[in-house]
C-alpha positions as CSV (number, residue, x, y, z in Angstrom):
1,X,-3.6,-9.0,23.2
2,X,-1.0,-7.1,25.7
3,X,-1.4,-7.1,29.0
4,X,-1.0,-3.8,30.9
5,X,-3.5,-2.0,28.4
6,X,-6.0,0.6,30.1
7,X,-9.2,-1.2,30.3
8,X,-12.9,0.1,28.4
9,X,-16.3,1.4,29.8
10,X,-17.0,-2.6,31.1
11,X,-13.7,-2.7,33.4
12,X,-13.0,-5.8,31.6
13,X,-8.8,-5.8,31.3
14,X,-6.8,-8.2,28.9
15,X,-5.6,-9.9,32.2
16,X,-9.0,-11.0,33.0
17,X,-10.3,-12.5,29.2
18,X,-6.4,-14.5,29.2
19,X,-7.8,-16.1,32.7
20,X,-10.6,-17.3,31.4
21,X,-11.3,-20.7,32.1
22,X,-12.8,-23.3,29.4
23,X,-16.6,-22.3,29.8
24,X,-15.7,-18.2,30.2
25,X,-13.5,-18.9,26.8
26,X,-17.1,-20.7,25.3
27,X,-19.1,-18.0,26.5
28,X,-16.9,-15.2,25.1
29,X,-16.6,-17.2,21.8
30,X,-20.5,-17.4,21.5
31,X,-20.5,-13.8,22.1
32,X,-18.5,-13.3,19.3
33,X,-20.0,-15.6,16.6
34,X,-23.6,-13.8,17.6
35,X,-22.3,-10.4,17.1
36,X,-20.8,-11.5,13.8
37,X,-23.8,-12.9,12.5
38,X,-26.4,-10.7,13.5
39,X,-23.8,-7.6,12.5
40,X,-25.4,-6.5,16.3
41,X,-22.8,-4.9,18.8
42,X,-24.2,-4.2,22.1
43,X,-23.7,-0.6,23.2
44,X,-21.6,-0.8,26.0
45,X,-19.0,-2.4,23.7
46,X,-19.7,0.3,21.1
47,X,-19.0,2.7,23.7
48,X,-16.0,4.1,23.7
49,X,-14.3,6.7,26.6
50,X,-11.8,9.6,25.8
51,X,-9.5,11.5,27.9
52,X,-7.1,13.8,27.6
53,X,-3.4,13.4,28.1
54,X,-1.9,17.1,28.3
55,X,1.2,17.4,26.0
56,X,3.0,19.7,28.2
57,X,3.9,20.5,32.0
58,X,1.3,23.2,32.1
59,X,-1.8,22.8,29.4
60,X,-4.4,25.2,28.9
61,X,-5.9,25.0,25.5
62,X,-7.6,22.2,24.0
63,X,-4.8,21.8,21.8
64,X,-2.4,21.5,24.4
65,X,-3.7,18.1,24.7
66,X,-4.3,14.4,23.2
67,X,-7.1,12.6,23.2
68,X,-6.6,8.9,24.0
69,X,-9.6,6.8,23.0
70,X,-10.4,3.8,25.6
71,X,-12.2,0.4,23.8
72,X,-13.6,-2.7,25.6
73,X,-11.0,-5.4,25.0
74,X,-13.7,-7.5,23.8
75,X,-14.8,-5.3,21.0
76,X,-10.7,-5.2,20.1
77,X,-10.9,-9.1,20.1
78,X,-13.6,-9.3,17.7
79,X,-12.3,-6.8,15.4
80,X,-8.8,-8.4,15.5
81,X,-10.3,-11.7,14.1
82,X,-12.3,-9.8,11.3
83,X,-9.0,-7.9,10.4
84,X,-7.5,-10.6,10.0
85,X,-10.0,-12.3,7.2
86,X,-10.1,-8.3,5.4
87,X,-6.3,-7.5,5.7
88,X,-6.0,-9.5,2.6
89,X,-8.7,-8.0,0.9
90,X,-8.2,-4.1,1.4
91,X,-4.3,-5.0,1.2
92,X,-5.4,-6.0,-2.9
93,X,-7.3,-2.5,-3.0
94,X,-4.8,-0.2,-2.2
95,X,-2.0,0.6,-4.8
96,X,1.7,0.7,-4.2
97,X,1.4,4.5,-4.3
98,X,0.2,4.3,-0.5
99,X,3.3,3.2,1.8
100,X,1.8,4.7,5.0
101,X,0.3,2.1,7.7
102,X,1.2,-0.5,5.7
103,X,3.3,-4.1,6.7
104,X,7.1,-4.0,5.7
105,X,6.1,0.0,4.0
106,X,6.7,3.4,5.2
107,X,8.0,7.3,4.4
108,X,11.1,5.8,3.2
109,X,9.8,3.7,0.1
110,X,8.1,6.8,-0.6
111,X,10.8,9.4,0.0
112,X,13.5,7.1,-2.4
113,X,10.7,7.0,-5.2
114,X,10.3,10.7,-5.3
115,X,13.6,11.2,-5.1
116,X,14.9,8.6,-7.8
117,X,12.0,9.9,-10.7
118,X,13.4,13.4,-9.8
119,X,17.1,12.5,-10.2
120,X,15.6,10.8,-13.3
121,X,13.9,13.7,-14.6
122,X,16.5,16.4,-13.6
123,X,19.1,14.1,-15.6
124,X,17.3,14.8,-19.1
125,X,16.5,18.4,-18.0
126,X,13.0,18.0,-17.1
127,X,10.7,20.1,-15.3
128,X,9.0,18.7,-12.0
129,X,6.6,20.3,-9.8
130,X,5.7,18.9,-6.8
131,X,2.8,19.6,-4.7
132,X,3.2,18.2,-1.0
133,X,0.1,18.0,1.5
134,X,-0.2,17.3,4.8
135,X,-3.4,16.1,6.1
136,X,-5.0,18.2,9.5
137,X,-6.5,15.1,12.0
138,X,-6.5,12.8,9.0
139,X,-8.3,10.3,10.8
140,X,-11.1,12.6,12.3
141,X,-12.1,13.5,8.5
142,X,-13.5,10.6,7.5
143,X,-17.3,10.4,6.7
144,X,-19.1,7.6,7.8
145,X,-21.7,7.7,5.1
146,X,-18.6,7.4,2.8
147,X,-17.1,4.6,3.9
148,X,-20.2,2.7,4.5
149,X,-20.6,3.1,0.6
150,X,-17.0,2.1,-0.1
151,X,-17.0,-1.1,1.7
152,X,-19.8,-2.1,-0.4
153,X,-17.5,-1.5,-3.8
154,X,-15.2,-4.1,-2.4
155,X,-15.4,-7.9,-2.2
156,X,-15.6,-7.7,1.4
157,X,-18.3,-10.2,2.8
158,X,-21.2,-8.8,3.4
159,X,-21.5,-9.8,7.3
160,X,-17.8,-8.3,7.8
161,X,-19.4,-5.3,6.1
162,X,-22.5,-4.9,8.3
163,X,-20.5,-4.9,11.5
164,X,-18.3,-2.6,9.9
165,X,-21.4,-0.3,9.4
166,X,-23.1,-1.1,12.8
167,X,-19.8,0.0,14.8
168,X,-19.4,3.6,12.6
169,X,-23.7,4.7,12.2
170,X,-23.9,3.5,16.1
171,X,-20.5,5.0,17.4
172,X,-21.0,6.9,20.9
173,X,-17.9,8.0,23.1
174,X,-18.1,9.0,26.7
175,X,-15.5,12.0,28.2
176,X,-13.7,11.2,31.5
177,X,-12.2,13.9,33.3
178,X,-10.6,12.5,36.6
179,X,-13.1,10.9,38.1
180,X,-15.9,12.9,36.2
181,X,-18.1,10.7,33.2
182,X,-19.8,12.5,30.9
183,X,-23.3,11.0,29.0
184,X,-22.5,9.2,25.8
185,X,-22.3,11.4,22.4
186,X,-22.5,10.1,19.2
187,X,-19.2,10.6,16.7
188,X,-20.8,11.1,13.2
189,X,-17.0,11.3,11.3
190,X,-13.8,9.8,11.8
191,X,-12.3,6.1,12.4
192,X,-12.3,4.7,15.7
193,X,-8.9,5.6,17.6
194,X,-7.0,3.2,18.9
195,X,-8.9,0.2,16.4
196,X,-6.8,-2.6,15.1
197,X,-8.9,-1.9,11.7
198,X,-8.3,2.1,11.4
199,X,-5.2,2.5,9.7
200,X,-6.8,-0.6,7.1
201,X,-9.9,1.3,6.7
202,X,-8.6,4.8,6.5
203,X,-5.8,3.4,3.7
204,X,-9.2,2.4,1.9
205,X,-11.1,5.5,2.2
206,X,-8.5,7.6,0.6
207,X,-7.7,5.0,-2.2
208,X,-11.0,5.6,-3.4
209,X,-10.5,9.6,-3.5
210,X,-7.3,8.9,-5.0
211,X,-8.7,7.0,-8.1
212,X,-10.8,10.1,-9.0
213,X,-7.1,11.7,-10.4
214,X,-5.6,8.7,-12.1
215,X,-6.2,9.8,-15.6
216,X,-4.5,13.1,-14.7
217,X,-0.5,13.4,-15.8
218,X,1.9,13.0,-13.5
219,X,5.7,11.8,-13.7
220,X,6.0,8.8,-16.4
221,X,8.3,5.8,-15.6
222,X,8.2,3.5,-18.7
223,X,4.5,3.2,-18.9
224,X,2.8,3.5,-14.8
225,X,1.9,7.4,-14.7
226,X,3.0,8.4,-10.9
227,X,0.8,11.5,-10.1
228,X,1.5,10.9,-5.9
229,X,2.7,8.8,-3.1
230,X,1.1,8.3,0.3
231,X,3.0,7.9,3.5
């Protein structure tokens, strides 16, 4: 974990779980092995807080400005260690089509493999239609009840699964302005900004939605039938 990182509603900063002593790092580490096994977060660590960062000298819409989400470090810890057992798991559910957040992937793999079945196409006078979308707060779209039932398609184990579904049905946020807090809300859609496990989880979510169209005709290279790419 960095140091330097904005701390979560707990005041608990990376700098202060790193100076844990031997008996803090057992206490922590018990911590963790309960909320894994029960699949019980407490709710001050599923609490998260947003504020807003304006995007421009002199903001006055809501849209002049970002939303930065705030997690307790000890949440991030616990999900960093269950990522690490899924990563392997989602990385063998999502097909080659998807390049976005993905190790050693990105726009280019997908850019030079539209681009070489055009040229390839083009060169035996071919038609090709392409359709290109780009997705409005992509991350705030996802519904929970959705990716709850995903998860349960998978081979993931069905504790990293419950705590999964504990952090998304029980998500609350709190909004600071300056020094203003507001009471807790609940977020019913969307993956948890600034989560080691988001861009994982959201690369699942939309591989699912993507399998409903692979029977429908797209560009043929030898015999895989490529009808899009992700990035």
């Amino acid at each position: 974990m960095k140091s330097g990182k904005a701390c979560g509603i707990d005041g608990i900063n990376t700098e202060m779980l790193k100076a844990l002593g031997y008996f803090g790092i057992e206490v922590l580490t018990n911590l963790c092995n309960c909320m894994y096994s029960t699949a019980y977060i407490p709710e001050d660590l599923r609490t998260s807080v947003f504020i807003l960062l304006p995007k421009k000298p002199k903001a006055k819409d809501c849209s002049d400005y970002r939303t930065i989400s705030l997690m307790c470090h000890i949440l991030k810890l616990l999900l960093s260690i269950i990522m690490r057992r899924l990563s392997q798991k989602i990385e063998r559910e999502i097909s080659d089509r998807q390049t976005g957040f993905r190790k050693n992937s990105g726009t280019r793999e997908a850019i030079f493999s539209l681009k070489v079945t055009a040229e390839r196409y083009l060169e035996v006078h071919k038609e090709i239609f392409a359709c290109f979308i780009d997705y409005s707060k992509a991350f705030d779209s996802v519904k929970h009840e959705q990716l709850i039932k995903i998860l349960q398609k998978t081979d993931i184990d069905e504790n990293d699964s419950a705590v999964i579904a504990n952090l998304y049905w029980q998500q609350r946020t709190k909004i600071r302005i300056d020094t203003n807090m507001s009471e807790a809300v609940k977020i019913k859609s969307g993956v948890r900004q600034g989560c080691v496990m988001s861009p994982a989880i959201f690369n699942l979510y939309t591989e699912y939605i993507f399998r409903t169209i692979d029977n429908i005709p797209g560009l043929t290279v030898g015999v895989i039938n490529i009808n899009n790419l992700r990035c």
